[in-house]
C-alpha positions as CSV (number, residue, x, y, z in Angstrom):
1,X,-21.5,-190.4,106.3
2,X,-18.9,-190.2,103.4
3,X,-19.2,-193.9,103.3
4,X,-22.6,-194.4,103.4
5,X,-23.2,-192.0,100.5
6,X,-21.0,-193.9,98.3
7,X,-22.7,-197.2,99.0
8,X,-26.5,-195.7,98.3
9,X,-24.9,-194.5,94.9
10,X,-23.5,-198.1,94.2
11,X,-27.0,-199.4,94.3
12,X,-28.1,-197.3,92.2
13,X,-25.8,-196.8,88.8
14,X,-28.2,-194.5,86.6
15,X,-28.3,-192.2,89.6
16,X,-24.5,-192.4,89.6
17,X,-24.8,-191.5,85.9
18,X,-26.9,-188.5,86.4
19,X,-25.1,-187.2,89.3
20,X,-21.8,-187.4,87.6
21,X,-22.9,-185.5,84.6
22,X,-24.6,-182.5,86.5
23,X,-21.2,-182.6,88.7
24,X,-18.9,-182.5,85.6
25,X,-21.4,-179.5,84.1
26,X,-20.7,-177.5,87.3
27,X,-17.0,-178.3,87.7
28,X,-16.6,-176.9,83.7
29,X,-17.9,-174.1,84.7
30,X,-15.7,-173.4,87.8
31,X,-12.8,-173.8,85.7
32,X,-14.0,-171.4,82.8
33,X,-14.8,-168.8,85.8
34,X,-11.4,-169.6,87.2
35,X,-9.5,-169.3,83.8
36,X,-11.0,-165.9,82.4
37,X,-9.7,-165.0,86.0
38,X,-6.5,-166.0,85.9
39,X,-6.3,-164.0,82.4
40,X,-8.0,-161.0,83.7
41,X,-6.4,-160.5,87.3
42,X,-2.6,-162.7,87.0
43,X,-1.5,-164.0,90.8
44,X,0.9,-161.4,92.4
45,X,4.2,-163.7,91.6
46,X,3.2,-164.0,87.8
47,X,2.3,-160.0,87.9
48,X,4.1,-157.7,85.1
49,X,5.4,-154.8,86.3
50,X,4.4,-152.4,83.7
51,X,5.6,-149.5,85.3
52,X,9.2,-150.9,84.4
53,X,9.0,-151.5,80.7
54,X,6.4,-149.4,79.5
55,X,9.5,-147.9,77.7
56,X,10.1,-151.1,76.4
57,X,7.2,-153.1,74.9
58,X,9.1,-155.9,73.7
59,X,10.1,-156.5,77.5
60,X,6.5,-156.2,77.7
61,X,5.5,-158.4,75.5
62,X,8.3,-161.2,76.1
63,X,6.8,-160.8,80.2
64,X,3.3,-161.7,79.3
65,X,4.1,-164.4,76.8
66,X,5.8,-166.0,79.8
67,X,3.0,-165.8,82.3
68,X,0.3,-167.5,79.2
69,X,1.7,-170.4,79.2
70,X,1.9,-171.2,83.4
71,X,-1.8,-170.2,83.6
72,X,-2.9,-172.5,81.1
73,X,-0.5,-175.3,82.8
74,X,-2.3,-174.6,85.9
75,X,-5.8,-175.0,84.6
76,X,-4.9,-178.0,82.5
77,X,-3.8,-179.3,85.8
78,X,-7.0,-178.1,87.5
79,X,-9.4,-180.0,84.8
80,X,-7.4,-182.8,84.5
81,X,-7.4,-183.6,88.5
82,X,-11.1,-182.8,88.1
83,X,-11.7,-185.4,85.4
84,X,-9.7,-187.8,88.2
85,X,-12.0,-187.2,90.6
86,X,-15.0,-187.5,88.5
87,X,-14.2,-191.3,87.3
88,X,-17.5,-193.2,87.6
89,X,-15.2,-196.5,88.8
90,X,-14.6,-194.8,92.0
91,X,-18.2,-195.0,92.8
92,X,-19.5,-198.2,91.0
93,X,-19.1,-201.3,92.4
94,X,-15.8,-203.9,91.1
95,X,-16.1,-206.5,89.5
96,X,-15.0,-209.4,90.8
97,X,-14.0,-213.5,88.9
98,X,-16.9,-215.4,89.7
99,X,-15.4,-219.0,91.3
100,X,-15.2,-221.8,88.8
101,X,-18.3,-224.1,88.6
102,X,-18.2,-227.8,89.3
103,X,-18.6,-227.9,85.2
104,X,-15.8,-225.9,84.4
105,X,-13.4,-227.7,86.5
106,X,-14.6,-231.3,85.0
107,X,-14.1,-229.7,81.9
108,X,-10.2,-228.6,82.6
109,X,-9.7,-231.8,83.9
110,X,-11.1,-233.7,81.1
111,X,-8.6,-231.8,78.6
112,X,-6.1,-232.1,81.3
113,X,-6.6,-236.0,81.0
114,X,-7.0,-236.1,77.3
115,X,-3.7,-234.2,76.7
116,X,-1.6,-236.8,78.0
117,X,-3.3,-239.5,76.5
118,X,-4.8,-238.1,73.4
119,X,-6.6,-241.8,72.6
120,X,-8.7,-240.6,69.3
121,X,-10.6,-237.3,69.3
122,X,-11.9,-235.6,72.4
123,X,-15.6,-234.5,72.3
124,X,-17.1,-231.4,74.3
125,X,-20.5,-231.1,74.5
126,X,-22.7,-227.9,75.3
127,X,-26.2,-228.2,75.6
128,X,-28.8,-226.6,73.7
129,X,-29.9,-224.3,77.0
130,X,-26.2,-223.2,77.6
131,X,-25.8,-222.1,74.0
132,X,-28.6,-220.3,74.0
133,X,-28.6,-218.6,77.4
134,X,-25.1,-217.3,76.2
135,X,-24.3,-216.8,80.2
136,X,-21.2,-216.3,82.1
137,X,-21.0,-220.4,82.3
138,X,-21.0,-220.5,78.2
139,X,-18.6,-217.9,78.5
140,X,-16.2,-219.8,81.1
141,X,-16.7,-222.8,78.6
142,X,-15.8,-220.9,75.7
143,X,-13.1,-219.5,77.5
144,X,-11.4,-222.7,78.7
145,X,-11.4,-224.5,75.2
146,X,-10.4,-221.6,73.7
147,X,-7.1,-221.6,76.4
148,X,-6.8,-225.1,75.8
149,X,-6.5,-224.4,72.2
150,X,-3.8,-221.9,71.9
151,X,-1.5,-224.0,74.4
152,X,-2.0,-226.5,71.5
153,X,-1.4,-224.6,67.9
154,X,-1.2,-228.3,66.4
155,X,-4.5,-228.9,67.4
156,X,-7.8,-228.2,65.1
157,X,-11.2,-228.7,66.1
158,X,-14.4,-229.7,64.5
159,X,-18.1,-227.8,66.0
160,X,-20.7,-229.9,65.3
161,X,-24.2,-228.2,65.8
162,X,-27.5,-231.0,66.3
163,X,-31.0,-230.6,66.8
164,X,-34.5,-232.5,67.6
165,X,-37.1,-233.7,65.2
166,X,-39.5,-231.0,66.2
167,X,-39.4,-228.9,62.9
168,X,-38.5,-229.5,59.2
169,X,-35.1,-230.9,58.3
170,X,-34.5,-227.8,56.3
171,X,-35.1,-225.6,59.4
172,X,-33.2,-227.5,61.6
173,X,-30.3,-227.8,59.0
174,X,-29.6,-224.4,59.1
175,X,-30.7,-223.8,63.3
176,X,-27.7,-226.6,63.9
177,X,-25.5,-224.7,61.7
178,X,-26.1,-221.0,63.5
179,X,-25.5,-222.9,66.7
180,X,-21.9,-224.7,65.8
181,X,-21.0,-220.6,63.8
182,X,-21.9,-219.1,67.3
183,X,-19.5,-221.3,69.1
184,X,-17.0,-220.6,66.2
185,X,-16.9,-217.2,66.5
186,X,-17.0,-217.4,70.8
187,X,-13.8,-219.6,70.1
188,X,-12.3,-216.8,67.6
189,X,-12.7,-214.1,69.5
190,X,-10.7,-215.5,72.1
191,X,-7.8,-215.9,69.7
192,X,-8.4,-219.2,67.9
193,X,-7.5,-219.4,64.3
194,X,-10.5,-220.0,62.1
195,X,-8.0,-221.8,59.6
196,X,-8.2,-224.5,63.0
197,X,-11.9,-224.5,62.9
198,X,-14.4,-226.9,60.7
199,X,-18.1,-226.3,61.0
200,X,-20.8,-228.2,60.7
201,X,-24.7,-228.4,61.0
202,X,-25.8,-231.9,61.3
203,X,-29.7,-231.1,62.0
204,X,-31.7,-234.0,63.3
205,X,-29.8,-236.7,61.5
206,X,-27.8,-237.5,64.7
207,X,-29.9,-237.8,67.4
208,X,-28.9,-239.7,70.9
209,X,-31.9,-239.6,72.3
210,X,-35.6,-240.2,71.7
211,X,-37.6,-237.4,70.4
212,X,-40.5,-238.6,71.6
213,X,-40.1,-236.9,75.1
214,X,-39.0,-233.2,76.1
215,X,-36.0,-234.8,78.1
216,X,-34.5,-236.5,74.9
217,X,-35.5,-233.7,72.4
218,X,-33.4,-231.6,75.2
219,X,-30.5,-233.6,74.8
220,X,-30.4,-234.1,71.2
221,X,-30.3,-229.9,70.7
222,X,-26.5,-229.9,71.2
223,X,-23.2,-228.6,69.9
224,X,-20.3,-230.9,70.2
225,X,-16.4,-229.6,69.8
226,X,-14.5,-232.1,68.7
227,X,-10.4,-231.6,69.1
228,X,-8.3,-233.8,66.9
């Protein structure tokens, strides 16, 4: 039953959200009940026994100050192992690596291959759709050149951003040069140097296909890391 409750939550995180909240309200409020009780009525082992220093109310004194501090250990304890309990990541499901695409693993190997030859610069191209989806497989790519990078301080790279003929050169000018700065800062954030990194925005000046058909205008939008 315990089980199956847990797995109806998982499929459904705002519930989990809700439910957690309304938990944590009620659970605060068990341990303020609990606390003003602990001050108000002190367990029998903790109990001062009045009747022995009410001639002496430093004794007194010195035998309360004493019990204080082990009740509020013991409800720090209590709200602590509640806040435990409560952790949302018990209930929602993990996260797990996604397996490496056939792309990603060309990729490795072509900088795997390039490394020990290093025959002129090496050219990575993303595509205008994986740019722009900004995905998990951007993300790996981004990733793996970035990797590649570090294992190689002497390195510095060049992002090149292109376009199609389908607008103004002025527009497409500065849409090539957004492209190659978004790849720039993927590449930063995963610990690359911008002092390593040239940028560049090329428009539709360098196309390597026709324009005259959506499959060539596809491949023209493109933004190509070069590593030299």
């Amino acid at each position: 039953m315990r089980n199956t409750s847990i797995n109806l939550l998982r499929q459904n995180p705002p519930q989990i959200e809700r439910s957690l909240k309304v938990a944590h309200r009620v659970l605060l409020a068990l341990i303020i009940i609990h606390s003003a009780g602990c001050r108000d009525a002190p367990e029998k082992n903790n109990a001062v026994p009045r009747a022995k220093h009410h001639d002496n109310p430093q004794s007194l004194e010195q035998a309360e100050n004493d019990i204080a501090p082990k009740q509020t250990q013991k409800v720090q304890t209590l709200y602590q192992s509640a806040q435990k309990a409560m952790t949302p990541s018990r209930f929602m499901p993990k996260e797990q690596t996604p397996p490496q695409s056939e792309k990603i693993q060309q990729l490795q190997k072509k900088l795997a291959e390039w490394r020990n030859k290093k025959n002129g610069p090496l050219v990575v191209t993303l595509d205008d759709v994986l740019v722009k989806k900004g995905d998990m497989e951007y993300k790996r790519y981004i990733e793996t050149v970035a990797a590649f990078l570090k294992q190689h301080p002497e390195l510095k790279v060049s992002i090149e951003g292109h376009t199609d003929k389908n607008s103004s050169s002025h527009y497409t000018l500065g849409l090539s040069k957004r492209h190659a700065t978004a790849v720039q800062f993927g590449l930063m954030k995963h610990g690359v140097s911008s002092k390593r990194i040239i940028v560049k925005g090329f428009g539709d000046t360098r196309p390597i296909d026709s324009n005259h058909t959506e499959a060539g205008r596809q491949k023209n939008r493109r933004v190509e890391v070069v590593i030299f």
